[in-house]
N, C-alpha and C positions, 0 to 999 in steps of 0.2 A: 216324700217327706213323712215324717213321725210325731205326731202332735199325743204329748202325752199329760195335758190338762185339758179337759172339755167338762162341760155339762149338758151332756148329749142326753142323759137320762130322762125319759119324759117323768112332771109331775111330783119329783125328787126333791126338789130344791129351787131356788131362783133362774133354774137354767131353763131345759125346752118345758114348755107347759102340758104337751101333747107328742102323742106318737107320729100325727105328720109333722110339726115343728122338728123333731128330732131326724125324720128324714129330710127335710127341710135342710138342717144346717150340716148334713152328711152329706148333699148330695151339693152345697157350698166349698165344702174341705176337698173334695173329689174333684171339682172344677179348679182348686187354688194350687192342685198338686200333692194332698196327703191322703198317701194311701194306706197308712194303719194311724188310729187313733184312741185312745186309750179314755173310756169314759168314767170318770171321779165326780162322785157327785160330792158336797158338801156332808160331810160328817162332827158335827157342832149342836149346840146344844137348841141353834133356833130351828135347826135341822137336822135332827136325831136321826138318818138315813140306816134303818140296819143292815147287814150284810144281807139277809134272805134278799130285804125289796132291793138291794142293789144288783145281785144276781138275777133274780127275778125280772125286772125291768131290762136287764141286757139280753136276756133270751128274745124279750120283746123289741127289741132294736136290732138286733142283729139279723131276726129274721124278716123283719119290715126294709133295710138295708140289701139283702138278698132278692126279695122281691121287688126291689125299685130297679135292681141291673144295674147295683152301686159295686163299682170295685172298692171296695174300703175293709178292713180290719179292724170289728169292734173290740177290745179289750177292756178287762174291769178293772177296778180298783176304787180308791176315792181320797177326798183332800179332807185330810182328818189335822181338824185343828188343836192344836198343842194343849188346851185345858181339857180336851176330851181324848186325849193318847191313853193316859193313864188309865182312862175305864173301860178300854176296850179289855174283853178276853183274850188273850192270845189268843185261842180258835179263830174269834172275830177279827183281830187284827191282821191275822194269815189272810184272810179272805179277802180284807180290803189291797193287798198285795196291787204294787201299781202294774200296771199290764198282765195281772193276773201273777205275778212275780210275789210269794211273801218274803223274800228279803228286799223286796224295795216298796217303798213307802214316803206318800207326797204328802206333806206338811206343808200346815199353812202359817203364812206369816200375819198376823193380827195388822190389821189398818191405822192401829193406833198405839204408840208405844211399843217398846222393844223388851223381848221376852229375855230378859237377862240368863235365864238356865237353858237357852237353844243350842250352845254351845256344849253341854254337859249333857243335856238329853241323847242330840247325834251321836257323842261321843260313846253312850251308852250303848244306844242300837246298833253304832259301827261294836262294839265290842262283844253285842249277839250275833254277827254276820248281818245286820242290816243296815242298808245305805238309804237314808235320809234326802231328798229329794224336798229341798225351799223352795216352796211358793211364791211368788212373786213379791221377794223383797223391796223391790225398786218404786213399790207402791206408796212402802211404808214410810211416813214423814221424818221418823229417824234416823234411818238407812238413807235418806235423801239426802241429809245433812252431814252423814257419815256414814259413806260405802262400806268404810273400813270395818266398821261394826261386825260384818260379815266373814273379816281373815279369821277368825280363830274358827267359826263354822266350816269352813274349809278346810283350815289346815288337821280339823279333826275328823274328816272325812264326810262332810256336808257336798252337797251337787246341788249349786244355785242352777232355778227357772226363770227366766224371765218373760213378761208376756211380750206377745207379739207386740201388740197394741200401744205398749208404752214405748217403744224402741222408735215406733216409727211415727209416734208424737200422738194417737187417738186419743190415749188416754190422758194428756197435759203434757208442758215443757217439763214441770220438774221430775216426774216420769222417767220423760224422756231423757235427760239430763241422766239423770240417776242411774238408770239403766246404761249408758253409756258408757259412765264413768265403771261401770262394774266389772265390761267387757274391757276397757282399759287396763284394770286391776290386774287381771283375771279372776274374778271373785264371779265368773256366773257361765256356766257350761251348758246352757240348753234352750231354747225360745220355743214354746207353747200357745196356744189361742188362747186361753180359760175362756172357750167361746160358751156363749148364753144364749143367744140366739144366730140365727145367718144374718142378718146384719148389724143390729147394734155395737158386739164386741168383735166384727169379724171373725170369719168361719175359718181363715187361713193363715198363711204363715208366710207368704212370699213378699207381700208389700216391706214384713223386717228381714226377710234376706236382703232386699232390694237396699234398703237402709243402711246394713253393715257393710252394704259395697257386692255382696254376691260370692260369689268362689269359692274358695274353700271355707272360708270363715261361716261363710252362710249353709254349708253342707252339712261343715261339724257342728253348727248348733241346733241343727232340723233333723238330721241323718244320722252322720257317722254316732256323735253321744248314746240319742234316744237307743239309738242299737246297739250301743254295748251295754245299757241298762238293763232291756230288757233281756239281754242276752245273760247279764252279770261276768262280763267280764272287764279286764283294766277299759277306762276310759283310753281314746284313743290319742295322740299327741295334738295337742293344739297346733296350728299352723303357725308357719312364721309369723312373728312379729314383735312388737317390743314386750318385755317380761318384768313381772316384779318379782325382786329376789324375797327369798324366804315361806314364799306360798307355796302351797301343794297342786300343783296341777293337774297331777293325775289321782284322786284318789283310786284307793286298791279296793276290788269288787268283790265282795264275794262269791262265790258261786252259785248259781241256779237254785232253786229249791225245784227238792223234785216233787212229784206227787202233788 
């Protein structure tokens, strides 16, 4: 599997405090089944994360994960929240690049209230060749209330995450609820840990395969997506099942950035 929200980063943010915590919940994801994982620390304004210490700090994890005889694949990037997009440099914004990818970039969705220009923003960065990857909507109390909030973010080339943890109820019913309803919609293409520690927000991702039933549904939202993201190619077809007309299913990728 491909877990591409963590805060694997030691000392960065609210996530691992320490470089054995960080191998700590590396060598969790590796026992749950995910063998690349893509580390975003928090980039906001109570956690001003710059690009150096985030580079920096994966050099530090990556090769503390080498030395544990962990099979895992560290990748960078980070979850840059929507009032701080705007003041990043482009240079900086390259580098927060999710899996190392600068045309893709994981946005956070605020816990409280709904960002009415999210829709406008994506639409923006889909029209510099970057695809917009939402944070864990199904948290947010509006989107609880109304999944739908999310069709126009889609249909303008948005890729909803959802966490693992709300899917499979850790994180509450309405969560969980909400999250469900999304994968119903199809209004959300990918399930994530946003792990913080190995066990508090769980380090893995199979208790919500286990959730959605397993099979293919559980592949495409661990595997097959994350790997066409990071790949930048078309997302892959969702698997049989019931369809809401009018939505975008497949948003179009753009290609790789090189260099």
């Amino acid at each position: 599997m491909i877990d591409l929200h963590s805060h694997l980063l030691p000392g960065l943010d609210d996530g691992a405090r320490d470089l054995g915590e960080s191998v700590a919940i590396a060598r969790a994801m590796v026992d749950d089944g995910v063998r690349t994982v893509a580390a975003t620390p928090h980039v906001r304004h109570d956690y001003p994360t710059s690009a150096d210490a985030m580079e920096a700090a994966l050099v530090l994890v990556r090769d503390a994960v080498v030395s544990a005889g962990l099979p895992l694949e560290v990748l960078g990037g980070g979850e840059i929240a929507l009032d701080a997009l705007s003041a990043l440099a482009p240079g900086a914004r390259a580098r927060f690049g999710l899996g190392g990818n600068a045309r893709l970039l994981l946005l956070e969705v605020p816990y409280e209230g709904w960002p009415i220009g999210l829709s406008q923003t994506v639409f923006e960065l889909s029209v510099e060749g970057v695809v917009a990857v939402i944070a864990h909507p199904e948290r947010n109390p509006e989107v609880q209330q109304r999944p739908d909030l999310l069709a126009d973010v889609v249909r303008v080339g948005g890729v909803v995450q959802l966490t693992a943890a709300s899917i499979d109820g850790r994180l509450g019913r309405a969560a969980a609820r909400c999250a469900r309803r999304l994968l119903e919609l199809e209004l959300a293409h990918l399930v994530a840990s946003d792990a913080h520690a190995p066990d508090v927000r769980g380090a893995g991702l199979s208790a919500a395969v286990a959730a959605v039933g397993g099979g293919e549904l559980g592949a495409w939202l661990t595997s097959d997506v994350p790997a066409a993201l990071l790949a930048g190619t078309e997302l892959p077809p969702r698997p049989a099942g019931r369809r809401r007309r009018g939505l975008r299913r497949r948003p179009r990728m753009p290609k790789r950035a090189r260099g």
